[in-house]
C-alpha positions as CSV (number, residue, x, y, z in Angstrom):
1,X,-68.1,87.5,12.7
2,X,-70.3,87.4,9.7
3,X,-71.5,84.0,8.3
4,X,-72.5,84.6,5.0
5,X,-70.4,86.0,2.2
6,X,-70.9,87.0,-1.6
7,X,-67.1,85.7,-2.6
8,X,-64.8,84.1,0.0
9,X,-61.2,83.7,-1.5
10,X,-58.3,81.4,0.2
11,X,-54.8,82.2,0.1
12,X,-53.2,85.7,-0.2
13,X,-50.8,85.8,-2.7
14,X,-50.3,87.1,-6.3
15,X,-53.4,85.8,-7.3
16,X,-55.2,85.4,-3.9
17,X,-55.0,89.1,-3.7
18,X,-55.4,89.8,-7.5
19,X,-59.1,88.3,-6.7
20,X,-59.6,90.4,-4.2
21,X,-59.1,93.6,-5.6
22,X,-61.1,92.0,-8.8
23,X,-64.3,90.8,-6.5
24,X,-63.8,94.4,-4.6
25,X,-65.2,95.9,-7.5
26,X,-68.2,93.9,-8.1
27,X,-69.2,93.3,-4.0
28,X,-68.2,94.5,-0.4
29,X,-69.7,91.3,1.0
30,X,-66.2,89.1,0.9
31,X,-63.7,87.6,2.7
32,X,-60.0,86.9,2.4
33,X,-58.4,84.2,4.5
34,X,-54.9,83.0,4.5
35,X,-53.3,80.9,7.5
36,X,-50.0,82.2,7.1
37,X,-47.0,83.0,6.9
38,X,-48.0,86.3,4.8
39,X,-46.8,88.0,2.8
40,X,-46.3,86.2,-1.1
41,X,-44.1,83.6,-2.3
42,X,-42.8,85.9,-4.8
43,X,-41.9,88.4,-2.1
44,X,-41.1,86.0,0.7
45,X,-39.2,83.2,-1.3
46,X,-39.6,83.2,-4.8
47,X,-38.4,85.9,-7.2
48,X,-37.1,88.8,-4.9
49,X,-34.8,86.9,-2.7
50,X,-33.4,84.7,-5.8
51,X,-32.9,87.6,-8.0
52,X,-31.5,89.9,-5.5
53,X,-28.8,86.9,-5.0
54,X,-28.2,86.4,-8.5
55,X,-27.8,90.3,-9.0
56,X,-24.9,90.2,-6.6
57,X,-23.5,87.0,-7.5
58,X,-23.4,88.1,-11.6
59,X,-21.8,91.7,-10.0
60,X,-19.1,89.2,-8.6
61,X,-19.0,87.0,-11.7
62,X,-18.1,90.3,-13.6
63,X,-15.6,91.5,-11.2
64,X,-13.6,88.2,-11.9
65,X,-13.7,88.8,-15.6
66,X,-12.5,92.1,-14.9
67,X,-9.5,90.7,-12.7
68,X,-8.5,88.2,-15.5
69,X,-8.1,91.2,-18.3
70,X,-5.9,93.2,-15.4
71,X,-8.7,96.1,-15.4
72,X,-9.0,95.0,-12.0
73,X,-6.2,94.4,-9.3
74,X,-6.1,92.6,-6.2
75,X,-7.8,89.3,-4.6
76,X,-10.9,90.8,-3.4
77,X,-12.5,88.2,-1.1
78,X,-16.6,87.5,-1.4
79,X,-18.2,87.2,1.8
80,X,-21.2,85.1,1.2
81,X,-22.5,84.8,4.2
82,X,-22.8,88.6,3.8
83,X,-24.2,87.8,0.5
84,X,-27.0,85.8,1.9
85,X,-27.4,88.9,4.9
86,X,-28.0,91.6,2.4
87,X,-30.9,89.1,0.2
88,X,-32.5,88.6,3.6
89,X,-32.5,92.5,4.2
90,X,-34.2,93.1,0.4
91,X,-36.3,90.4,1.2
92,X,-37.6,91.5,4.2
93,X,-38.6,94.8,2.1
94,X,-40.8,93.2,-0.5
95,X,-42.1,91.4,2.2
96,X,-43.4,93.8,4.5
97,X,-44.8,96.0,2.0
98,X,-47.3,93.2,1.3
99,X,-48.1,92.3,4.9
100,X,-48.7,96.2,5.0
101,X,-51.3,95.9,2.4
102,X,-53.2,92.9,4.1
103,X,-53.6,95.8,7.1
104,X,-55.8,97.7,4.6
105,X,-58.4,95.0,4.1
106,X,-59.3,95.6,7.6
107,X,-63.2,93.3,8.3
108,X,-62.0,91.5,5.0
109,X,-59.4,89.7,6.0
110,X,-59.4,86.4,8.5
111,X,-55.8,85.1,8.9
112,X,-57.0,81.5,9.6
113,X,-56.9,77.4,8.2
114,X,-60.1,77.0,6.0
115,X,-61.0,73.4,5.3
116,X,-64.5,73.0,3.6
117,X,-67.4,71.1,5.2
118,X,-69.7,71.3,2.1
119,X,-70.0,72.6,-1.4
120,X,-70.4,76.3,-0.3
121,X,-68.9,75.9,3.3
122,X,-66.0,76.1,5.1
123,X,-64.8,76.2,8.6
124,X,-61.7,78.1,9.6
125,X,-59.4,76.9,12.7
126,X,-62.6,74.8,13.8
127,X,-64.3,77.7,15.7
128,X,-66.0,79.5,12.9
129,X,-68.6,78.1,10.5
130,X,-69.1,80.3,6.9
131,X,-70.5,80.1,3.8
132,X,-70.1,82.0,0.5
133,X,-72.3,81.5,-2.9
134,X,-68.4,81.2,-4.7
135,X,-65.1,80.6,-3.6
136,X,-61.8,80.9,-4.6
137,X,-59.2,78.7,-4.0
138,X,-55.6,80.5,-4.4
139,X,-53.5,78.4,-2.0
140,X,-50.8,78.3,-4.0
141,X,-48.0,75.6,-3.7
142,X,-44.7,74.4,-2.6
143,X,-41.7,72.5,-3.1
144,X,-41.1,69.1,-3.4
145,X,-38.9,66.8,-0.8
146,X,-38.8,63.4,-1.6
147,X,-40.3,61.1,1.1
148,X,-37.1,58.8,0.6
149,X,-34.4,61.8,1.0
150,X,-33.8,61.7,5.0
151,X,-35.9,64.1,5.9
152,X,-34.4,66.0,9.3
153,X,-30.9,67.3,8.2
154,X,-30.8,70.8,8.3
155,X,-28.8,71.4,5.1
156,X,-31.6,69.3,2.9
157,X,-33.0,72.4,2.0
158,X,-35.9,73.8,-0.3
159,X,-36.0,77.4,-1.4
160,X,-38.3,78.0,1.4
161,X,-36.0,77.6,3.4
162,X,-32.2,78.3,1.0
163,X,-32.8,82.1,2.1
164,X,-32.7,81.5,6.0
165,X,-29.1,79.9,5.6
166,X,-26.7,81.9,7.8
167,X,-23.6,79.7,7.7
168,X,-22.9,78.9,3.7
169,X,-21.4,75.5,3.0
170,X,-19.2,75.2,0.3
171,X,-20.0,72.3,-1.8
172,X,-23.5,71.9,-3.4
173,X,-25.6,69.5,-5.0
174,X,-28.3,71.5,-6.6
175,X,-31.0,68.6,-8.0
176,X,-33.3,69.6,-10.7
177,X,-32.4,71.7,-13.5
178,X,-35.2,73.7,-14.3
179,X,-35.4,77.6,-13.9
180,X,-34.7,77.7,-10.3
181,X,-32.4,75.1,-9.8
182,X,-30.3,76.5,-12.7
183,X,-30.8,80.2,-11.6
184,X,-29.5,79.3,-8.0
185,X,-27.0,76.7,-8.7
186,X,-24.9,79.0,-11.0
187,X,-25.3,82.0,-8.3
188,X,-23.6,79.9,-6.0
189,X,-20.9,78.7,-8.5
190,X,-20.3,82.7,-9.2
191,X,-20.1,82.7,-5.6
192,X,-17.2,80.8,-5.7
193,X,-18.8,78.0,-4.2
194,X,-18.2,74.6,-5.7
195,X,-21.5,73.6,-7.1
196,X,-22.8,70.0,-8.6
197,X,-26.0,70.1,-10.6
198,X,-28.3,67.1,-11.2
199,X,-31.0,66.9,-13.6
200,X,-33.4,63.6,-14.9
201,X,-32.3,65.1,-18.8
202,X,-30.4,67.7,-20.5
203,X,-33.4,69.9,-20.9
204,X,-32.2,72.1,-18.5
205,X,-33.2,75.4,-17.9
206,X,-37.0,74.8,-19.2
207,X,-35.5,74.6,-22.6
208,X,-37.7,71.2,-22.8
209,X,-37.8,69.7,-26.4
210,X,-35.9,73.1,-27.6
211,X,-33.0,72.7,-30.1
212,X,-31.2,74.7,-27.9
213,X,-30.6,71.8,-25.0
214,X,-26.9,70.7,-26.2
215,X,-25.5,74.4,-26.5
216,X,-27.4,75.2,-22.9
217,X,-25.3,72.2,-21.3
218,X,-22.4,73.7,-23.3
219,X,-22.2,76.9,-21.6
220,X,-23.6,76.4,-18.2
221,X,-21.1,72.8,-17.4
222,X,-18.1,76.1,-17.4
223,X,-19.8,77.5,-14.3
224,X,-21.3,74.3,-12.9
225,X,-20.6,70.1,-12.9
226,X,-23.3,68.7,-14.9
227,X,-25.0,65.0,-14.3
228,X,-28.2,63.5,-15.7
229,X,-29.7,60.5,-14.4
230,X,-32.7,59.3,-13.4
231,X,-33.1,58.7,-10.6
232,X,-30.8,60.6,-8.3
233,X,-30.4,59.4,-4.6
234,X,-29.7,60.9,-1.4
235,X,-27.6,59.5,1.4
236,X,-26.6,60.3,4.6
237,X,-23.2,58.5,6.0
238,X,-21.9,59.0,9.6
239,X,-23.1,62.8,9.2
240,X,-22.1,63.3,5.5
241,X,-24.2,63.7,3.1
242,X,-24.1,62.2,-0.6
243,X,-25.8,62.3,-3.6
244,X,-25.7,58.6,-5.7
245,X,-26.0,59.4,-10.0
246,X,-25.4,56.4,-11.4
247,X,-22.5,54.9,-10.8
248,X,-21.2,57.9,-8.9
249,X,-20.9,59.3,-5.7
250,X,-20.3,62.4,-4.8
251,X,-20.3,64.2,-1.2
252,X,-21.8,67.4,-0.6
253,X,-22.3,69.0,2.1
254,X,-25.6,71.0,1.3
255,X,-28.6,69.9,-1.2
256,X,-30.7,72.0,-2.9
257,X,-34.0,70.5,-3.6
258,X,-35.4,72.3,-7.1
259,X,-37.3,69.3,-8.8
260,X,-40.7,70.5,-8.8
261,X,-43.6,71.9,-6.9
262,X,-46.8,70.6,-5.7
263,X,-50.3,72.1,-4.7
264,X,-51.5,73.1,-1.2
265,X,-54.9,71.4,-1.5
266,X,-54.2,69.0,1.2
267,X,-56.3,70.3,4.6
268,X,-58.6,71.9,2.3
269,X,-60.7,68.9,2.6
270,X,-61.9,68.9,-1.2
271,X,-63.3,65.9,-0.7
272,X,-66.4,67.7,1.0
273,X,-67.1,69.3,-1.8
274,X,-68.7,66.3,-4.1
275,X,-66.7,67.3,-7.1
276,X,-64.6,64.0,-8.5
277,X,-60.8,64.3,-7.5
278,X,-58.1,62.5,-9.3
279,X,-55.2,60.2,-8.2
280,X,-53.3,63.4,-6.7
281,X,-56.3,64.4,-5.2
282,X,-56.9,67.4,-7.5
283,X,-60.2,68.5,-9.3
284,X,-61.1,68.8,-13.0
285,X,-61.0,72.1,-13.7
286,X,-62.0,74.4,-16.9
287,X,-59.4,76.1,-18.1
288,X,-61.3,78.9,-19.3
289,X,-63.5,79.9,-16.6
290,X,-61.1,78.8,-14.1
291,X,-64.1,76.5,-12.0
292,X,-64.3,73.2,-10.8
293,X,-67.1,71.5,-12.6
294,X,-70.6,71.8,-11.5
295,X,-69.4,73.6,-8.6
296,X,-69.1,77.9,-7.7
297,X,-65.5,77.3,-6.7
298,X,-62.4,78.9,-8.8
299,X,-58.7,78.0,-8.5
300,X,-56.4,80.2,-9.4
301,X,-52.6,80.7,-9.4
302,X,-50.3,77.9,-9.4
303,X,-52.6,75.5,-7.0
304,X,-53.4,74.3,-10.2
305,X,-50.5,72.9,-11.1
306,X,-50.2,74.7,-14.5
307,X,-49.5,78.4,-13.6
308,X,-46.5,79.2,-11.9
309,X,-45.5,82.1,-13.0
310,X,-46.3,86.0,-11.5
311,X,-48.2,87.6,-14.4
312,X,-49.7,84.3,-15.4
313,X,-51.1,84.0,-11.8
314,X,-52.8,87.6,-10.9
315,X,-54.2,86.9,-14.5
316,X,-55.9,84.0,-13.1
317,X,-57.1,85.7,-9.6
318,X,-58.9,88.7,-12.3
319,X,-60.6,86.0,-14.1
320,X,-62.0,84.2,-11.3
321,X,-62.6,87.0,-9.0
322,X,-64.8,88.5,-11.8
323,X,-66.4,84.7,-12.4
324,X,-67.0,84.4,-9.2
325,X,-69.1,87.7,-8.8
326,X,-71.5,86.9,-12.4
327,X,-73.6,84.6,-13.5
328,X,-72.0,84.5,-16.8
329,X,-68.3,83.9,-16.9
330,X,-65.9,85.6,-18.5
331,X,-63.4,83.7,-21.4
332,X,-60.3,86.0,-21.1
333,X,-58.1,85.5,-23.8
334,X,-54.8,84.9,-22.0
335,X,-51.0,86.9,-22.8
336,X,-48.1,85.3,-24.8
337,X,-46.6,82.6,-23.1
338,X,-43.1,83.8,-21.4
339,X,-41.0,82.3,-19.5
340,X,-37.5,83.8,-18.5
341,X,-34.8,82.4,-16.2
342,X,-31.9,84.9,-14.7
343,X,-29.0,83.1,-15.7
344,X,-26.1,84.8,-17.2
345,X,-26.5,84.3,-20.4
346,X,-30.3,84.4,-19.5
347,X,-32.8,81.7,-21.3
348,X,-36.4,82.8,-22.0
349,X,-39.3,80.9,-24.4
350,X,-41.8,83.2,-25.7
351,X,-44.9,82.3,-27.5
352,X,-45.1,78.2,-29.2
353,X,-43.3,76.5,-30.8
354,X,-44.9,74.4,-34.3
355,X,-46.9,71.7,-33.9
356,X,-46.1,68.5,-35.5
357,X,-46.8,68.6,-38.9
358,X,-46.9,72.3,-39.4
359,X,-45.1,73.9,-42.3
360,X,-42.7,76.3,-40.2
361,X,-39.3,78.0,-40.7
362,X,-36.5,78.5,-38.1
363,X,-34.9,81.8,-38.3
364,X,-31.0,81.0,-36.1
365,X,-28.8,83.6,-35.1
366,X,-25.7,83.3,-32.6
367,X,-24.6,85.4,-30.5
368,X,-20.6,84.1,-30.5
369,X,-19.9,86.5,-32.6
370,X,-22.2,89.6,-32.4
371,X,-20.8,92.7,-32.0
372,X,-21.6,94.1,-28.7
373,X,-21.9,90.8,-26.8
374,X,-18.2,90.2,-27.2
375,X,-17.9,94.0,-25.9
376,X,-19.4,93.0,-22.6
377,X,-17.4,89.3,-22.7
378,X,-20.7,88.1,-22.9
379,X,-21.2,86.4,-26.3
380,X,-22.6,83.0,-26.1
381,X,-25.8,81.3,-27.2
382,X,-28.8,81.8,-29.7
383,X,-32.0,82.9,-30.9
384,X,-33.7,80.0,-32.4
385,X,-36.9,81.7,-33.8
386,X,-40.2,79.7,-35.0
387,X,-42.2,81.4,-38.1
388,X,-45.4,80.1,-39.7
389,X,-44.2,79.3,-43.2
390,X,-47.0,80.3,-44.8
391,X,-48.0,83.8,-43.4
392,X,-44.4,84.6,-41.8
393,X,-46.2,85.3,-38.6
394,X,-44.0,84.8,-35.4
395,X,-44.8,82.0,-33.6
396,X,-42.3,81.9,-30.6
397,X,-38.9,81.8,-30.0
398,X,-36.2,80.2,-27.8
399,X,-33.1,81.9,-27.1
400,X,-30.1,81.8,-24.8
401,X,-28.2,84.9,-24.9
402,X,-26.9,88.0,-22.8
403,X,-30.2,90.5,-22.1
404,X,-32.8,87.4,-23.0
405,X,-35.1,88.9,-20.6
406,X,-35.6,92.2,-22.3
407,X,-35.4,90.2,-25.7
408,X,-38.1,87.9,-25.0
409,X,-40.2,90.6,-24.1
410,X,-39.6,92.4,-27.6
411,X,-40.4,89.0,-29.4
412,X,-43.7,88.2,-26.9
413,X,-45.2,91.5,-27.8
414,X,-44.7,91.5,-31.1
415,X,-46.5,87.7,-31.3
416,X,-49.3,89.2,-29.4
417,X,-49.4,91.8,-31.9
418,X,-49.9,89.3,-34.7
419,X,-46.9,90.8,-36.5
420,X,-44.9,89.1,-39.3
421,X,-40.9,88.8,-39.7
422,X,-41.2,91.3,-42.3
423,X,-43.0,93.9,-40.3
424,X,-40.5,93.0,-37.1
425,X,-37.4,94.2,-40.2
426,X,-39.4,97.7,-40.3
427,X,-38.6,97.8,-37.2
428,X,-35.8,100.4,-35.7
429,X,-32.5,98.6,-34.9
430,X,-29.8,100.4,-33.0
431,X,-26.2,100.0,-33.4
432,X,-24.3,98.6,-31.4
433,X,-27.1,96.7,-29.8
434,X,-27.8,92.7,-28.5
435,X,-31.0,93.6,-30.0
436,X,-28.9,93.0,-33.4
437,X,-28.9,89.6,-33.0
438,X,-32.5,89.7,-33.0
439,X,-32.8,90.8,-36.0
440,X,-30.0,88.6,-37.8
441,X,-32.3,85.8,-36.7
442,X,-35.4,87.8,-38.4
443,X,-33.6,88.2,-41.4
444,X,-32.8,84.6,-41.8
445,X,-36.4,83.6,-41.2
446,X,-36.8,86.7,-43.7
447,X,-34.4,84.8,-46.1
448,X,-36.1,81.6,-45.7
449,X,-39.8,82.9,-46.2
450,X,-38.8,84.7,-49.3
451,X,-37.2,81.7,-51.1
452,X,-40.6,79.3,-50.5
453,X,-42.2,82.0,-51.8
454,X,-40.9,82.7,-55.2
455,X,-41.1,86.7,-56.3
456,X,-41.7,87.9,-53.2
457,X,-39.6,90.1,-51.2
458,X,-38.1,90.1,-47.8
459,X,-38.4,93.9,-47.4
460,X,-42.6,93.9,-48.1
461,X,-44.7,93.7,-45.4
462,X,-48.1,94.6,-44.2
463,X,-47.2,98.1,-44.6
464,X,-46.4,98.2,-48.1
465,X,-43.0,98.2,-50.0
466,X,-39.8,99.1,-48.5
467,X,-38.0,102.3,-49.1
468,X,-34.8,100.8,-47.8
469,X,-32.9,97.6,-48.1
470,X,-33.4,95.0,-44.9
């Protein structure tokens, strides 16, 4: 095979394969190499999988409230094991349309182990020796088992792994509360299943340092148990297995591992390389350019440990794919932060929220009592949204409430945009609409502005005056 490459990239997922199609523009002397299995971690275990699950498990969750008002009759039994069947088949969907796509890179791609024997060098499955002027390292990660869990019992399980189950047990102890601990652990509790969650803190959800913490443990302990300690053990006992919180002990008979994820840099021998490594054995990177410093090598995606979301991580494989084809590199100003979890009511933080010391206001709304949330039997939670005090400008927002992931993407467009609360109430609000609630919170951020700002009113914006009451 060829030895000497413009651009070599390693790993083939979201933002493996973002570079790729970023350094396809720019050369035609590059190589993609991945050892396997294809096909991303979006498609293969990540998103797809977990949200086709959560799709049927909130279809069931509905069909219950449906029985309990008597617009439904009869005790319709869920088979979950089918449940699990029919994920696998949409899985396998999403899956095989991206191994499809690897078959188009044809001479470009190398399905192989790279480890690198020098700055610019890298050997793959110890038989061939290559070289590129920049690499990119989009390796990706995964999920954490704790050395001191015991570590051969088949129902330990991680999500790469969750999706494979054939045979559903019953009882669950779901451990870590973040975004996909929560968004699994209550699919299984609408399930039927009886599901125990464990989390180091009540920021569950990644809600972390969010006002909205208590109400989130409010409404998500009526689907699932909820325990916070730190630190959580696991047990095995003549076969059983049990999960020690404290004082307590409860037996399970499956664990979910969700308590974090960690970077696939070991094998890549980084060492090699000469750049310094820290105690984790990762590199100092720039968070601009994406590079390791001094060096022609990128990361990108969630191998750096920061970026672990979809959009965020293609939009890390454009940057360095370009980088790594010029001489001078390119500072991309990155999207609105979003994050969203698929939990019913759904959580979602958009944008930032104040710094310490910065003059802010907090425009609340709740969604107990908003109109067409209680028309769906869905209304529960709040909008908590965070507006610089002095300009009105949206800052971010925090919010658990039905439809938070179309919500959030309203509010993160809008912060992009640079648009004010009063421009946001010149908006278009249909009734009846969860989108309401939105705007109840903008008009007590609206409220708010207008009274530290004596004389001035609610209904002005950058447009001029208003025509209409808001």
């Amino acid at each position: 095979m060829q030895k000497s490459f413009d651009v070599i990239i390693i790993g083939a997922g979201s933002a493996g394969l973002a570079a790729a199609h970023t350094v396809k523009r720019h050369t035609k002397t590059f190589l993609l190499v991945d050892q396997g299995p294809l096909g991303t971690t979006c498609a293969r275990v990540g998103c797809m999988p977990s949200k086709a699950l959560i799709e049927m498990a909130h279809d069931v969750h509905r069909t219950r409230h449906l029985q309990k008002t008597g617009v439904i009759t009869g005790d319709h039994q869920v088979q979950v094991n089918h449940v699990f069947e029919r994920v696998r088949q949409f899985r396998d969907k999403f899956v095989q349309h991206v191994v499809h796509e690897m078959d188009a890179w044809g001479e470009h791609f190398l399905q192989g182990h790279a480890r690198f024997t020098g700055p610019t060098t890298l050997c793959i499955d110890d038989k061939h020796h290559i070289e590129a002027k920049s690499i990119i390292l989009a390796t990706g990660s995964r999920p954490i088992l704790p050395k001191e869990w015991p570590q051969s019992h088949p129902r330990i399980v991680t999500t790469d792994n969750f999706f494979e189950l054939e045979s559903i047990p019953n009882r669950w102890a779901i451990i870590g509360l973040g975004p996909i601990g929560l968004e699994l652990g209550q699919a299984l509790a609408f399930l039927g299943l009886d599901v125990h969650g464990y989390n180091t803190s009540q920021d569950i959800g990644g809600l972390r340092g969010s006002g909205l913490t208590q109400l989130a443990c409010q409404i998500f302990e009526k689907d699932l148990s909820l325990n916070f300690s730190d630190p959580v053990d696991v047990l095995e006992h003549k076969g059983q297995l049990q999960v020690k919180s404290g004082e307590r002990l409860q037996n399970v008979d499956a664990i979910l591992a969700a308590i974090g994820r960690q970077p696939n840099v070991d094998g890549l021998d980084l060492a090699n390389t000469g750049c310094s490594l820290d105690k984790d054995g990762m590199p100092v990177l720039d968070d601009h350019t994406l590079a390791i410093q001094g060096l022609p090598i990128y990361m990108a995606g969630d191998v750096d440990k920061k970026k672990t979301i979809l959009h965020e991580a293609t939009d890390d494989g454009r940057i360095a794919g370009y980088n790594a084809c010029h001489d001078k590199p390119w500072n991309s100003e990155r999207r609105t932060p979003l994050g969203i979890v698929f939990t019913h009511p759904g959580i979602a933080t958009v944008g930032r929220r104040p710094a310490v010391g910065e003059k802010s206001i907090l425009g609340v709304a709740s969604y107990e009592d908003q109109g067409r949330a209680k028309l769906m039997g869905a209304n529960q939670g709040a909008i908590h949204l965070h507006v610089d005090a002095g300009t009105g400008r949206l800052l971010g927002a925090d919010m658990i409430a039905p439809a938070a992931e179309h919500l959030a993407h309203l509010v993160a467009w809008l912060i992009q945009n640079k648009r004010t609360v009063q421009d946001m109430l010149h908006l278009p609000f249909y009734h009846p609409t969860l989108e309401e609630g939105l705007r109840t919170a903008l008009r007590d951020a609206a409220r708010q502005w207008t009274a530290s700002h004596s004389g001035k009113d609610p209904g002005v914006s950058h447009h001029g005056e208003s025509p209409i009451g808001l």
